[in-house]
C-alpha positions in Angstrom: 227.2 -24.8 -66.0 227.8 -27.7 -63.7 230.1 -28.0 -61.1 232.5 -30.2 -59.1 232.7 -31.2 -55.6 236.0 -32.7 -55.2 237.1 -33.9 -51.7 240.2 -35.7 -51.2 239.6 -39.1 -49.4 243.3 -40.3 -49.0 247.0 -38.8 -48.0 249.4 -38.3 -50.8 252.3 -39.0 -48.4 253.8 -42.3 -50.7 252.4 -41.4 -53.8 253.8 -40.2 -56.9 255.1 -36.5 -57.2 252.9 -36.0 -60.0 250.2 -37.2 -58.3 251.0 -35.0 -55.3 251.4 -32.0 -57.4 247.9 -32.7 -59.4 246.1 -32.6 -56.2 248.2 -29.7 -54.6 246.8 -28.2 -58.0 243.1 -28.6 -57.5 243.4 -26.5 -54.7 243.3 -29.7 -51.7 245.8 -29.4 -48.6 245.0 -31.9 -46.2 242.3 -35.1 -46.1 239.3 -34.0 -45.5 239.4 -31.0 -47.5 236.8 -29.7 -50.0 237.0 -27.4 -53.3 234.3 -26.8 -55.5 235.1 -26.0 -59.3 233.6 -25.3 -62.9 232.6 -28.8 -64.7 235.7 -28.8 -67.5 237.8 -31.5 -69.2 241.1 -29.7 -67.8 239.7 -30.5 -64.3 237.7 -33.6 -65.3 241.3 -35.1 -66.3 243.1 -33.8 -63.2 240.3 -36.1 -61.5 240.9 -39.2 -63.5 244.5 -39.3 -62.4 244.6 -39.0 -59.1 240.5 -40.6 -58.6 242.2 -43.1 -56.1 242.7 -40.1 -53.8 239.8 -38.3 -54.3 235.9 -38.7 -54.2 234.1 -36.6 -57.0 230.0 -35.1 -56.8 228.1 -33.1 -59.1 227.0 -30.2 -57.6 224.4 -27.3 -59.0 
């Protein structure tokens, strides 16, 4: 199965507590920060609503 290299790009100081909590969810702390998960909608949806924060790669 493919997988996800998610990397958040901006801060979520400003943005929506939703927002904040989505990311806090995929696993991501600080800028800079880099998780790796299983290619699936739940996660694929996480990453459309907070895309403006994070940068998204398909990995093998």
């Amino acid at each position: 199965m493919a997988r996800l290299k998610i990397t958040q790009k901006r801060s979520v100081i400003g943005v929506k507590p939703q927002h904040r909590e989505t990311v806090r969810s995929l696993g991501l702390k600080r800028i800079g920060d880099i998780v790796v998960k299983e290619d699936r909608p739940e996660i694929r949806g996480m990453v459309k609503a907070v895309n403006h924060l994070v940068a998204v790669e398909e990995v093998d």
